[in-house]
Structures are given as structure tokens and as C-alpha cells.
N, C-alpha and C positions, 0 to 999 in steps of 0.2 A: 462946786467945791464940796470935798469931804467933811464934817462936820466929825470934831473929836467928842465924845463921851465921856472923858476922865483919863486916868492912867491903867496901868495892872501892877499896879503897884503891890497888890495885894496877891496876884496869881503870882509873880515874879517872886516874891519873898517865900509864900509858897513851896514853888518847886527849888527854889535855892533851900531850904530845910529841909526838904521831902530829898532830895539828892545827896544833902551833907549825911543825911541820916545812911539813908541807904550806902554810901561810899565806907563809913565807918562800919558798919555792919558789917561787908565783905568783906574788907582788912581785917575784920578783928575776929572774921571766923577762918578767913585765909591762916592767921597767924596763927588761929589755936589748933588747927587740925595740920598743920606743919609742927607745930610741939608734941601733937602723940602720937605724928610720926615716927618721931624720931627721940622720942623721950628713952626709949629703951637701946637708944645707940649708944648712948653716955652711958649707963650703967655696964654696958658689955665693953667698953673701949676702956672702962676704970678697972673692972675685973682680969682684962686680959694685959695688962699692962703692970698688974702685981704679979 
């Protein structure tokens, strides 16, 4: 029989932070280089509209 050693209780929280972290990272640089996209569409759709 295999003989258990403990949990990963510690690896497992781990990479659940190490992941949450990295997931928000991408999102929240996805979201800002989709803003200076297109930051200067708004300015020209409000000018061309007066």
C-alpha cells in the first residue's frame, strides 16, 4: 500500500493565488490597452457630431 505524506494543501492555495493573480493581471491589461485604443474614438465621434 501507498503510504500518504500529508496534504498540498499548501501547493494547492499556492497556485490558486499565483493564478488569481495572473488572471487579473491579463484582464486588467486586456482592459487598458482596449481604452487607448480607442480613447481617441470618443473624442472624434463628439467633434464630428457638433
Amino acid at each position: 500500500m501507498s503510504q500518504h505524506h500529508g496534504t498540498d494543501k499548501k501547493a494547492a492555495m499556492t497556485g490558486f493565488v499565483v493564478t488569481a493573480v495572473l488572471l487579473f493581471l491579463m484582464a486588467f491589461t486586456i482592459v487598458k490597452l482596449t481604452n487607448a485604443k480607442y480613447a481617441g474614438a470618443s473624442s472624434e465621434h463628439t467633434e464630428a457630431t457638433k
